[in-house]
N, C-alpha and C positions, 0 to 999 in steps of 0.2 A: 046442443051445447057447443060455445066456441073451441073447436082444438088451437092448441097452442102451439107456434112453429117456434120453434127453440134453434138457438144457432148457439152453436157448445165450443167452446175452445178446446181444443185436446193436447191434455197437460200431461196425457198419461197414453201412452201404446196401448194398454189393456183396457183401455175404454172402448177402441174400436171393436172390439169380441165381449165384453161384460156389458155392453150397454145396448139396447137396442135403438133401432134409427124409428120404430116406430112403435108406441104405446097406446094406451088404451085412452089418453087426454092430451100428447102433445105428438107432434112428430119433430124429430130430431134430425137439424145438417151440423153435420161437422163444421169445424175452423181451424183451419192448421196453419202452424205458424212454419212461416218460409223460411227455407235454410237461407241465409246471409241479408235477409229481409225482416228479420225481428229481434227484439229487447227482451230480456225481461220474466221469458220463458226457459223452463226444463229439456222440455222436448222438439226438435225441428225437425221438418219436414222438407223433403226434396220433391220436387214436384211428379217424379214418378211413382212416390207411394202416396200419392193421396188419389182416394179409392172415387168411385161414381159418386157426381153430385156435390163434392164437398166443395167447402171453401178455402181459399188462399189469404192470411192474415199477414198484412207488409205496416209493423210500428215502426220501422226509424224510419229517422228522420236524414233523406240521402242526398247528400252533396254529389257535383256532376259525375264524379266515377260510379256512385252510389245507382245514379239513374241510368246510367250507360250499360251499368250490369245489368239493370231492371230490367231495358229495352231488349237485350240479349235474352235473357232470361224468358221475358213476355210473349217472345217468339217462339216458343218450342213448348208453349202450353198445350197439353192434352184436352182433348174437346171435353175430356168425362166431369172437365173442374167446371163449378157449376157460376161461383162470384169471388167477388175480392172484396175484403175490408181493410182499409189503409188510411192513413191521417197525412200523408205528404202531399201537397197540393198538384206537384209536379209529375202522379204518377195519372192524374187526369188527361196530362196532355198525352200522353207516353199511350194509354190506353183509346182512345181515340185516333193515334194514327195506325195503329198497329189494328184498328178496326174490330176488336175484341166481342166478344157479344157475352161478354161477365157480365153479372149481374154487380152493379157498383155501388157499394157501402161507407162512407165517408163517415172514420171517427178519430174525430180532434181531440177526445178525451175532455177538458175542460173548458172547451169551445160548444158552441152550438146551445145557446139558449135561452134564446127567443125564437118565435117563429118567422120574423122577418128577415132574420139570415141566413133561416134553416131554406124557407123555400128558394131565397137565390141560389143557394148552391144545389138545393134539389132542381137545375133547371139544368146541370150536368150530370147528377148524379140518381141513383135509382133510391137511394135512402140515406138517410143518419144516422147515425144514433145522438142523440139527448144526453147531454154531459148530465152526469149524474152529481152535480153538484148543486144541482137547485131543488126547489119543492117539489115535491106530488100536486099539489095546485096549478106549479107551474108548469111542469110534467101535461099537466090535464090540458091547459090553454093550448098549448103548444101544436098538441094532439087534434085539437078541434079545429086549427086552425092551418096546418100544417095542407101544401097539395098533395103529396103522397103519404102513403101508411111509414111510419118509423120505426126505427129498432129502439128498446129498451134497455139499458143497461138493468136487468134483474137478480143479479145472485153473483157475488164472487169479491175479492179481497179488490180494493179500488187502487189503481196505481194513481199516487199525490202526488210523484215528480218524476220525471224522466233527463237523465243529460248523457250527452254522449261520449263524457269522459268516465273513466274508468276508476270511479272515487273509491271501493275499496280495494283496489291495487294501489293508487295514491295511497292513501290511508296508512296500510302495510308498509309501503318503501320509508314513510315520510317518520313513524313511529316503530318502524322494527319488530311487527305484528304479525300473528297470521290470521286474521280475522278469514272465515272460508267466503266464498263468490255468494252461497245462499248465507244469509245471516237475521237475527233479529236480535234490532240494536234500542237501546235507552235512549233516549233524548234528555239531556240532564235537566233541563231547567224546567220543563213540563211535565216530565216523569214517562210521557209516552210512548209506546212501544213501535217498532216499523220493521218488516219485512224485507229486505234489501238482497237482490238480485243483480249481478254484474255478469256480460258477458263481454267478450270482443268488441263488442258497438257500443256498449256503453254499459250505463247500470237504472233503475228503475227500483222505485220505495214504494212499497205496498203499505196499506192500513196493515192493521195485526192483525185485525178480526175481517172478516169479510163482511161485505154490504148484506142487507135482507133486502131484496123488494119484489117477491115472491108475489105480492098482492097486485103487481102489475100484470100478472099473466092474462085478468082478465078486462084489463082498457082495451078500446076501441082504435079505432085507423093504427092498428101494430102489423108492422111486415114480420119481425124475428124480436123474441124477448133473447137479448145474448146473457149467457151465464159461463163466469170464467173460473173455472172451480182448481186454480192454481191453489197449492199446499192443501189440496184436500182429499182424500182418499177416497177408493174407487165404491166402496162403501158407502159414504159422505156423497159422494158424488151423486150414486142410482138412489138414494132416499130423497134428496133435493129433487132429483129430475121429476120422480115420482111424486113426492109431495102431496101422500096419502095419509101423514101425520100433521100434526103442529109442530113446525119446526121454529115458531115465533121464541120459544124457551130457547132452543138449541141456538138461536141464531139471530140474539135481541136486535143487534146494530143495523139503525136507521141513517146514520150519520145525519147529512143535508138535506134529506128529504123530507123532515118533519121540523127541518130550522133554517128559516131562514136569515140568510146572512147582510142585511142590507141596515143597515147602521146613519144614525147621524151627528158627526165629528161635534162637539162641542167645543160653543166657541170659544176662542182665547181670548184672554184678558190681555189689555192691552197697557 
């Protein structure tokens, strides 16, 4: 039977001691989100608590003092960290001269897919992941056609937008509000609900519900199925990991996986 290599976000301290790194169907690497190198998250990590083997997670998006730090920063890694996943294009370079021997993870979030993109930049990098905004169909070609095995977006609330201003502290000054840093807000005109996360660097809008796609665990050419189990409890958490029930009830939402989104404008009258 294939074990499953899971790379877990850790959203929670007490993951580290309630979860184990290894199960009886998947084995589990941490992903820790870097102090002054990430969005969007609860918990950060400084690179001396992050324990053997794990991973280093860098979401913003840094301007040149941003990468200046990074370079500083990059230098003083502990040999015990095992990879980095990052979506800034410039930390490729940054990691290449500094000669690094991280295993490199490249995610763009709503980039990456097709496979004619993914393999060029797999020609710098050790994997992807697969914007989870397209089919399982799509998903599959990608996969069969990809040169290296892929990371999976599989389990967790999907970030829909990231900017690096600070919109609900705008928000508050501009309206005389206290709306708090975590928030879930209405969308008036659609009715839909969103997850909104603000820190220092910016802010990031989560779905409300998280993604399912538990059923990838078992595709082919997969390096890590990532699962980001932000606003979910440690509870929630080792049920998913484990994934000894049907969690399809608890956990209907497929979003873009099962729809595709390719449309044709009709014409106008002239």
């Amino acid at each position: 039977m294939k074990k499953n290599n899971i790379l877990l976000i850790v959203t929670d301290r007490k993951m580290l001691t309630k979860i184990p790194k290894k199960l009886e169907e998947s084995t589990i690497t941490f992903l820790f989100p870097l102090k002054d190198f990430t969005v969007g998250f609860p918990e950060i990590f400084t690179l001396k608590e992050i324990p053997e083997d794990g991973f280093i997670f860098v979401n913003r998006i840094l301007d040149n003092a941003g990468i200046d730090l990074f370079k500083s920063t990059i230098k003083n890694i502990p040999p015990n960290i095992k990879g980095i996943v990052f979506d800034d294009l410039g930390i490729i370079n940054v990691l290449n001269e500094t000669k690094t021997n991280l295993t490199k993870i490249l995610f763009l979030n709503h980039f990456n897919c097709n496979y004619a993109s993914i393999n060029i930049y797999l020609n710098y990098v050790d994997s992807v992941v697969i914007s989870p905004d397209i089919t399982e169909s799509e998903i599959d070609e990608i996969l069969n056609h990809a040169s290296k095995p892929l990371v999976l977006y599989t389990f967790g609330h999907l970030n829909i937008m990231y900017s690096r201003r600070t919109l609900l502290t705008n928000y508050n000054k501009y309206f005389n509000k206290e709306v708090p840093m975590l928030s879930t807000l209405e969308e008036d005109l659609s009715h839909h609900k969103f997850k909104i996360m603000e820190n220092v660097y910016g802010t990031v809008i989560y779905t409300e519900k998280p993604f399912n796609g538990l059923r990838y665990l078992t595709k082919p050419n997969v390096l890590y199925n990532l699962i980001n189990p932000i606003f979910l409890s440690i509870d929630e958490i080792t049920q998913i990991i484990n994934n000894k029930t049907d969690l399809n009830a608890i956990y209907p939402y497929q979003y873009l996986s099962t729809t595709q989104t390719i449309y044709k404008l009709k014409e106008k009258d002239l």
